[in-house]
DSSP file (Angstrom, degrees, kcal/mol; ACC not computed):
  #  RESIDUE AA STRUCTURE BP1 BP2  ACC     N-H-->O    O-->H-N    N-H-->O    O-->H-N    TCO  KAPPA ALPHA  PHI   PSI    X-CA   Y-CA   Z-CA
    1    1 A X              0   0    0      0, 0.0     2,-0.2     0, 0.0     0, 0.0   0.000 360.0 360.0 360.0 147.9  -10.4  -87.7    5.3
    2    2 A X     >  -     0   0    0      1,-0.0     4,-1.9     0, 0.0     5,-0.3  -0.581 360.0-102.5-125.9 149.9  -12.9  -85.2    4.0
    3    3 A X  H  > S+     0   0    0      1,-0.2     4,-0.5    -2,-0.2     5,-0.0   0.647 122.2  57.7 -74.1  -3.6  -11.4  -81.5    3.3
    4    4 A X  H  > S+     0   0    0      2,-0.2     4,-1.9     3,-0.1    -1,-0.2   0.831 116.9  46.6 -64.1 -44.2  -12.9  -79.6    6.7
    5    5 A X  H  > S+     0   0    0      1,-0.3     4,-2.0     2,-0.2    -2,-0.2   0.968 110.5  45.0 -60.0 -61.3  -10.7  -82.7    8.3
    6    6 A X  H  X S+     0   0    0     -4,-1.9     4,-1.4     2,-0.3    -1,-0.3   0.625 114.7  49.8 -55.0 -32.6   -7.8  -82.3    6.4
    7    7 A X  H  X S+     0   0    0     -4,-0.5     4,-3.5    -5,-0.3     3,-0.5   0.992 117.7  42.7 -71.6 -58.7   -7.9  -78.3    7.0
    8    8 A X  H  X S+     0   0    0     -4,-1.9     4,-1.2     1,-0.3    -2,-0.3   0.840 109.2  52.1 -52.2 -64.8   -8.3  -78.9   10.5
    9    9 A X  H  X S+     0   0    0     -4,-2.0     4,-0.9     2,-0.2    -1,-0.3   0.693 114.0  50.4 -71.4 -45.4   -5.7  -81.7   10.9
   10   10 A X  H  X S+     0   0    0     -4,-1.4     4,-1.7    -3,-0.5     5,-0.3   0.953 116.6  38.0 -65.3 -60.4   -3.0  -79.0    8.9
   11   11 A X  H  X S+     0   0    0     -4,-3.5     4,-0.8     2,-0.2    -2,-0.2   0.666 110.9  53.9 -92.3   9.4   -3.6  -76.3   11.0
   12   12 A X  H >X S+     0   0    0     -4,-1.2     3,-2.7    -5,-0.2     4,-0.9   0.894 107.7  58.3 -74.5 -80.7   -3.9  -78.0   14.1
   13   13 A X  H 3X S+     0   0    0     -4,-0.9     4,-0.7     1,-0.3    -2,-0.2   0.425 106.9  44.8  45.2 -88.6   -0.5  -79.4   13.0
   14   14 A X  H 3X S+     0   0    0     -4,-1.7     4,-3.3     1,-0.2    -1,-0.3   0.774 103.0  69.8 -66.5 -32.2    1.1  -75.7   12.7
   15   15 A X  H <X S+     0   0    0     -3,-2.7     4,-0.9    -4,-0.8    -2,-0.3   0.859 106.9  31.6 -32.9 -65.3   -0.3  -74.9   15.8
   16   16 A X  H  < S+     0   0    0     -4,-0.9    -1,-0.3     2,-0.2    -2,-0.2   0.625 109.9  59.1 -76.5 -25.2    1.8  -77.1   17.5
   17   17 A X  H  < S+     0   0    0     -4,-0.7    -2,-0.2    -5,-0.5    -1,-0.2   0.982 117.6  37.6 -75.6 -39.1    4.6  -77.0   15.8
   18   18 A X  H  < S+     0   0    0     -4,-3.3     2,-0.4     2,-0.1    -2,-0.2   0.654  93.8  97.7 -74.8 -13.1    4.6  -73.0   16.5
   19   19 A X  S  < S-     0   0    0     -4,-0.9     2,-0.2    -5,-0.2    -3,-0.0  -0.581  77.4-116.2 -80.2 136.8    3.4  -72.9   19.7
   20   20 A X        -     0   0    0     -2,-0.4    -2,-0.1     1,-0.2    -1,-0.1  -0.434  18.5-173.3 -71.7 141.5    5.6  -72.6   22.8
   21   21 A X        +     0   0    0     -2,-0.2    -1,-0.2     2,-0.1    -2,-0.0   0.672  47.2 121.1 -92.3 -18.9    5.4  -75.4   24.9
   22   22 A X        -     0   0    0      1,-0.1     2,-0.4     3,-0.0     4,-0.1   0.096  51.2-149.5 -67.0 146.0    7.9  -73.4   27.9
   23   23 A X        +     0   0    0      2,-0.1     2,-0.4     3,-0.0    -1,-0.1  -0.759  48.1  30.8-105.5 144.5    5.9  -73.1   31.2
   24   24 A X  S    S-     0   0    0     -2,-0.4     3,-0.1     1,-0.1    -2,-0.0  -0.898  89.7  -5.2 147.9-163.5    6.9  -70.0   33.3
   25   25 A X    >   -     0   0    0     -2,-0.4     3,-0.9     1,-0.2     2,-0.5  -0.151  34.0-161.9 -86.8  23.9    7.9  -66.8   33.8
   26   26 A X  T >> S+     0   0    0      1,-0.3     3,-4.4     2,-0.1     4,-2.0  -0.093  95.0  57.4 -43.0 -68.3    8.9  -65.1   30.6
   27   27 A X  H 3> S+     0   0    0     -2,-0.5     4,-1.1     1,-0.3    -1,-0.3   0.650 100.1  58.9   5.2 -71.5   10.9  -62.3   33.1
   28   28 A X  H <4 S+     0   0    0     -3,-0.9    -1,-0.3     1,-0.3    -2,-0.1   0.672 107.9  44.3 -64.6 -40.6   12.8  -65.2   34.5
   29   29 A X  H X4 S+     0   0    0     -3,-4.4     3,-2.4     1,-0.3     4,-0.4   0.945 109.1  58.2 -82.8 -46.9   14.2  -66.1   30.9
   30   30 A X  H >< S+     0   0    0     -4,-2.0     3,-0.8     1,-0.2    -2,-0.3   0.686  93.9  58.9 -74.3  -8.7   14.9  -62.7   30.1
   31   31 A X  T 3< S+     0   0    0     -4,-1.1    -1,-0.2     1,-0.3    -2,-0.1   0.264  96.3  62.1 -75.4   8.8   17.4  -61.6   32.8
   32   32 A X  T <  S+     0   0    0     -3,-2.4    -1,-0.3     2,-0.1     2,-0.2   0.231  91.3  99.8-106.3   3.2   19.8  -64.1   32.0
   33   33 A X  S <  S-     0   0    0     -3,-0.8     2,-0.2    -4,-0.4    -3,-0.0  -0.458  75.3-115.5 -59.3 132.5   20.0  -62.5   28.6
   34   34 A X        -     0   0    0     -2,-0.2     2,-0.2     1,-0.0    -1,-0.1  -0.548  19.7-110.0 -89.2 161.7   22.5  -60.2   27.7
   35   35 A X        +     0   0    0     -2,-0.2     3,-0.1     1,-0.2    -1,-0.0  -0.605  40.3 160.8 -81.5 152.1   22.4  -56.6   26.9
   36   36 A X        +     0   0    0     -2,-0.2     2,-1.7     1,-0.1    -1,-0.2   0.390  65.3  55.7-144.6 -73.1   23.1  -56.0   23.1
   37   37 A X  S    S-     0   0    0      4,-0.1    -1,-0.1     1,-0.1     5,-0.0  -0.495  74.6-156.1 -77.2  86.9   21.5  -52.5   22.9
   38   38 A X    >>  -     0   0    0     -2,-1.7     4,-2.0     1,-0.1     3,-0.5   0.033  30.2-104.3 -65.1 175.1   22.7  -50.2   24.9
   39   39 A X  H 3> S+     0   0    0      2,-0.2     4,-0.7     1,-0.2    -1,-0.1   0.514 126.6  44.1 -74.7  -0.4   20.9  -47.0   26.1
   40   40 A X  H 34 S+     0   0    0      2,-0.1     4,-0.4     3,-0.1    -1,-0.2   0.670 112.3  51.6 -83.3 -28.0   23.1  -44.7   23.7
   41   41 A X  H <> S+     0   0    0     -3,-0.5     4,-0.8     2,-0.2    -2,-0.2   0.634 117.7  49.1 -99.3 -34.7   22.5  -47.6   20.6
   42   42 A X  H  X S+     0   0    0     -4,-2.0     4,-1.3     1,-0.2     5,-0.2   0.979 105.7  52.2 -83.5 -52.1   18.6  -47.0   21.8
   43   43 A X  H  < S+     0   0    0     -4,-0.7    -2,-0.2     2,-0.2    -1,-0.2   0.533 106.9  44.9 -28.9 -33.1   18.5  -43.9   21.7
   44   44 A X  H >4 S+     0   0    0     -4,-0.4     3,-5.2     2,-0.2    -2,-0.2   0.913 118.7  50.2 -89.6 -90.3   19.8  -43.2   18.5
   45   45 A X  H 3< S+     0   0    0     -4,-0.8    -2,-0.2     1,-0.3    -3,-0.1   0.425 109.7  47.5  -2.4 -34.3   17.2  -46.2   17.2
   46   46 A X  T 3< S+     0   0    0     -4,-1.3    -1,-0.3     2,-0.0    -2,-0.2   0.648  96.8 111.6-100.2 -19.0   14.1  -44.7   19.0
   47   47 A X  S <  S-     0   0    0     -3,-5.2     3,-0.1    -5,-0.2    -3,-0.1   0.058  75.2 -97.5 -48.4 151.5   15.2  -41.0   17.4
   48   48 A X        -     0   0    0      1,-0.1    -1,-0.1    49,-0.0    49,-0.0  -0.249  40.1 -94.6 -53.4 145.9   13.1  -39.4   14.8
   49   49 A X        -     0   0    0     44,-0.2     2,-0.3    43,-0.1    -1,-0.1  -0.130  39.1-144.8 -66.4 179.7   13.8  -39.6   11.1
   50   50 A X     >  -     0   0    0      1,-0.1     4,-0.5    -3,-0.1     0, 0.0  -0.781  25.4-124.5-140.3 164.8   15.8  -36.7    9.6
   51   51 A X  H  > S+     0   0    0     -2,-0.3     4,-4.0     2,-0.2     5,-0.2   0.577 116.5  67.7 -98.1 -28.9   15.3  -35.3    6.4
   52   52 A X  H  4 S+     0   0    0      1,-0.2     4,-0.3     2,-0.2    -1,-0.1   0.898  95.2  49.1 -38.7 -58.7   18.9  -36.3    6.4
   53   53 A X  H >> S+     0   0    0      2,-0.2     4,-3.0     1,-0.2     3,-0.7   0.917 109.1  54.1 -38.3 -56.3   18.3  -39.9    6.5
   54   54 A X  H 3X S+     0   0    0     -4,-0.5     4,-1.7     1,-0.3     5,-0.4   0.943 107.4  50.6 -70.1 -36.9   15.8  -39.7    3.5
   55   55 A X  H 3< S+     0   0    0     -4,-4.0    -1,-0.3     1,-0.2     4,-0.2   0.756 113.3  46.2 -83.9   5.1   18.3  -38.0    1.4
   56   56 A X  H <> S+     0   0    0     -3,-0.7     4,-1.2    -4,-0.3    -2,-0.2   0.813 112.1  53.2 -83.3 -42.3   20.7  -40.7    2.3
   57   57 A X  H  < S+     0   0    0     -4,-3.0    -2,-0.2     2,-0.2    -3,-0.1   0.642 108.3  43.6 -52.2 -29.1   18.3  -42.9    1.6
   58   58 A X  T  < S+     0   0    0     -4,-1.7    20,-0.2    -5,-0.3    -2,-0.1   0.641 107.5  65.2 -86.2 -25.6   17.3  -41.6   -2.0
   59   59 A X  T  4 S+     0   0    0     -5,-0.4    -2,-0.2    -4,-0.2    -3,-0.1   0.952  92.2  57.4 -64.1 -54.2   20.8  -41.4   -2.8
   60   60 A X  S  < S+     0   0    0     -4,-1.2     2,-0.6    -5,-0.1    -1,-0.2   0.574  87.2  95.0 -59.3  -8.7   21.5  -45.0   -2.6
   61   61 A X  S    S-     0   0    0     -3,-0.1     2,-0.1    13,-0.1    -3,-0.0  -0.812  85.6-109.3-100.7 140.3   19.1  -45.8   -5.0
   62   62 A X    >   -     0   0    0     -2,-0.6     3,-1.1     1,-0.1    12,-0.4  -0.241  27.1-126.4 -41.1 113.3   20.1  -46.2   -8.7
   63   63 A X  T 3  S+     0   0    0      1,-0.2    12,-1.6    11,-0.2    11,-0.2   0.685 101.0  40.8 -44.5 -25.3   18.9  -43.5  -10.6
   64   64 A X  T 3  S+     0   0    0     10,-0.2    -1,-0.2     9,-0.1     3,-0.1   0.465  86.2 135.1-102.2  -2.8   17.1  -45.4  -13.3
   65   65 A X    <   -     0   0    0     -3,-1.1     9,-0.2     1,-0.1    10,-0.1   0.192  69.8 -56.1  -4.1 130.0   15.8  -47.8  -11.2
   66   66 A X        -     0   0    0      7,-0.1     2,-0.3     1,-0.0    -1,-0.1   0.107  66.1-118.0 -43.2 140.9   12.0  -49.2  -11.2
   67   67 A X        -     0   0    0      1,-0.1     6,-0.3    -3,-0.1    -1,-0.0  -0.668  24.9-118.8 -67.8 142.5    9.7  -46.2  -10.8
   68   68 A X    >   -     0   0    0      4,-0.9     3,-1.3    -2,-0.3    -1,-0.1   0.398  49.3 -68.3 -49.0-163.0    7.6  -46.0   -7.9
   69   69 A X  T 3  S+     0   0    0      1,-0.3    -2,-0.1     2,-0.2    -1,-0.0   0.880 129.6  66.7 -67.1 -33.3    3.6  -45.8   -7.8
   70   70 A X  T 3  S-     0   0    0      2,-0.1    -1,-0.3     1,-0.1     3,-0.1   0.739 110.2-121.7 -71.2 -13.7    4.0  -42.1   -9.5
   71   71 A X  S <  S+     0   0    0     -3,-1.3     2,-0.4     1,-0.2    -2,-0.2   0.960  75.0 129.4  81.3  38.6    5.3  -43.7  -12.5
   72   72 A X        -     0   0    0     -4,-0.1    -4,-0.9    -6,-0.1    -1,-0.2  -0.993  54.1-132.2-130.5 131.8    8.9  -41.1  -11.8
   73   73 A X     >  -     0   0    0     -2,-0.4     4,-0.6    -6,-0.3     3,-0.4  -0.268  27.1-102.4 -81.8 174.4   12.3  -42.8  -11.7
   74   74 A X  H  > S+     0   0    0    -12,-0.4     4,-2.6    -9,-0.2   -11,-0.2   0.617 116.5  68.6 -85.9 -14.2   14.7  -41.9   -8.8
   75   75 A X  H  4 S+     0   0    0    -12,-1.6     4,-0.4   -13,-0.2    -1,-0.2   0.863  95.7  59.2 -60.4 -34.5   16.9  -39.5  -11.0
   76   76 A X  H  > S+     0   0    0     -3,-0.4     4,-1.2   -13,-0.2     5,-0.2   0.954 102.7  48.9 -68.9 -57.0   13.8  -37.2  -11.0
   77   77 A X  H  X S+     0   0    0     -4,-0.6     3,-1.2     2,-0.2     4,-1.1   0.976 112.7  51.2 -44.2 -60.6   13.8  -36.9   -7.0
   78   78 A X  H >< S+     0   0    0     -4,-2.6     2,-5.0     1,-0.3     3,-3.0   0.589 112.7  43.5 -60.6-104.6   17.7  -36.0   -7.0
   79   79 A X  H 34 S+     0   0    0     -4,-0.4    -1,-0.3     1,-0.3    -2,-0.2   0.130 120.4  34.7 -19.6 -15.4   17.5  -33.4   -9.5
   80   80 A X  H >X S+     0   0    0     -2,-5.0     3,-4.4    -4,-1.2     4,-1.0   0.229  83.4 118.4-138.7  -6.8   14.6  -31.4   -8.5
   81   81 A X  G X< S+     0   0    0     -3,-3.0     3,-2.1    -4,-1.1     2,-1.4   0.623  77.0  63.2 -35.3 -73.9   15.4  -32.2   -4.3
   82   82 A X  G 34 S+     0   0    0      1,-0.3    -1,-0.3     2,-0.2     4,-0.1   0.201 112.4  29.8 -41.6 -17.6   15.8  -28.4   -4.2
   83   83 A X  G <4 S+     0   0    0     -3,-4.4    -1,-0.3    -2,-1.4     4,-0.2   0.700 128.1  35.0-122.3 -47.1   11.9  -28.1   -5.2
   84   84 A X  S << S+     0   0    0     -3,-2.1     4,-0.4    -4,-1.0     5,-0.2  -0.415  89.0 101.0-125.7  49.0   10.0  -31.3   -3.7
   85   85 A X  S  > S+     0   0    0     -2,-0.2     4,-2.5     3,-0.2    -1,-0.2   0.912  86.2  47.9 -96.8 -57.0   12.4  -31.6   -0.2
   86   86 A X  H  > S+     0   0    0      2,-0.2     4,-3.9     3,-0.2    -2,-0.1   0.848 116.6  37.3 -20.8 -70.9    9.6  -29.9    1.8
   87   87 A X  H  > S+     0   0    0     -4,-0.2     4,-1.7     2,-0.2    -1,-0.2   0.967 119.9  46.4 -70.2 -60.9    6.8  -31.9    0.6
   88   88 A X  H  >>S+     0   0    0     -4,-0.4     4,-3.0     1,-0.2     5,-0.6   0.924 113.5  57.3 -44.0 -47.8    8.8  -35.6    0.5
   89   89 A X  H  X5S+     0   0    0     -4,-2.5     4,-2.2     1,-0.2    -2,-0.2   0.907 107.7  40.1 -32.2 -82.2   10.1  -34.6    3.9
   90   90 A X  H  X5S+     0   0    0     -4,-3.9     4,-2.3     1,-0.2    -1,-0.2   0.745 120.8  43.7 -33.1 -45.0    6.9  -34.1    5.5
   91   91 A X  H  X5S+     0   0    0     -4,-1.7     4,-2.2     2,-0.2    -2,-0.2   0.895 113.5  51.6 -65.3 -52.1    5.3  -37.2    3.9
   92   92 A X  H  X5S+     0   0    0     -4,-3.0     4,-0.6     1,-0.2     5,-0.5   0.838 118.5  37.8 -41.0 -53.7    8.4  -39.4    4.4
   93   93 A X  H  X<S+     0   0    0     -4,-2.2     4,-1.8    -5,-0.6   -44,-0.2   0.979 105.7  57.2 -78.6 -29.6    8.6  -38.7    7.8
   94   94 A X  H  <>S+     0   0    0     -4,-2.3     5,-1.0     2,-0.1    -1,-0.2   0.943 118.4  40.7 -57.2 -37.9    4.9  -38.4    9.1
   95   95 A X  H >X5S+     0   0    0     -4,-2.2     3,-6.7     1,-0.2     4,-2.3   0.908 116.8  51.7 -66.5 -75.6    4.5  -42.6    7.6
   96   96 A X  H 3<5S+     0   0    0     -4,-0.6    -1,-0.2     1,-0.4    -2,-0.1   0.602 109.7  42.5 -34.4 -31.7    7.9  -43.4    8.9
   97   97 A X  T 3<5S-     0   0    0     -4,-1.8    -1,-0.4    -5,-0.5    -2,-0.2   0.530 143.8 -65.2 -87.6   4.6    7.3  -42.0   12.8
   98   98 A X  T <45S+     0   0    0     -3,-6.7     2,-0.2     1,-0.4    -3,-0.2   0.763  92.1 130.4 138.3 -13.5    3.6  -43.8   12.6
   99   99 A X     << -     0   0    0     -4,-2.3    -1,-0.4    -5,-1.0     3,-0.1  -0.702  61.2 -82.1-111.0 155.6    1.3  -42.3   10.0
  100  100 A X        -     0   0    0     -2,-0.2     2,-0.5     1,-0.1    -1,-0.1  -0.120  44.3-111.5 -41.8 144.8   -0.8  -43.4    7.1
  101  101 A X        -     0   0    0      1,-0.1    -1,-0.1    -6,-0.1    -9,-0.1  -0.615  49.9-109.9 -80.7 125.9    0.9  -44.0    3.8
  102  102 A X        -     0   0    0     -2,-0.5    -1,-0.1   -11,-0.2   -11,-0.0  -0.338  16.9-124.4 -61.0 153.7   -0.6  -41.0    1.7
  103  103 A X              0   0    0      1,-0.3    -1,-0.1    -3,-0.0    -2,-0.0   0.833 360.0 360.0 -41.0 -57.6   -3.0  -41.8   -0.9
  104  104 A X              0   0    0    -34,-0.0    -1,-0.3   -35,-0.0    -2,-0.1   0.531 360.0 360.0 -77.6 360.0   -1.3  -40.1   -3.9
């Protein structure tokens, strides 16, 4: 077997193993399903982030922890929230709902 074969012959291969074979309605399958998430449990789930969240989130990380991209440990963030809440806030939240990761 020549390697074009052998490539071909592997991902045909995965192909099948990962494709669904089930003939149908997809609909059909899901309405014997049960509900897991209710509409209060979605609600909360589909909400926007809070500035709350992020400082819950920042908390929970170790303070000497690996630094992030800025080269700043997480101790830096707590101390100074009072100065950079505004600016993390914004940033945090615009990727999180959906937006581009800023540059810096």
């Amino acid at each position: 077997m020549e390697g074009e074969e052998k490539q071909d012959f592997i991902t045909n291969y995965f192909l099948q193993l990962f494709t669904s074979n089930v003939n149908g309605d997809a609909q059909q399958l899901l309405c014997v399903v049960q509900t897991r998430v209710m509409l209060e449990m979605n609600e909360h789930l589909m909400a926007d982030f809070t500035e709350e969240e992020i400082k819950g989130a920042l908390d929970s990380i170790g303070d000497l922890k690996a630094p992030g991209p800025d080269g700043m440990v997480h101790v830096f963030y707590k101390r100074f929230w009072d100065i950079v809440v505004r600016k993390i806030t914004a940033e945090v939240i615009q990727f999180l709902n959906g937006g581009e990761m800023p540059q810096h």
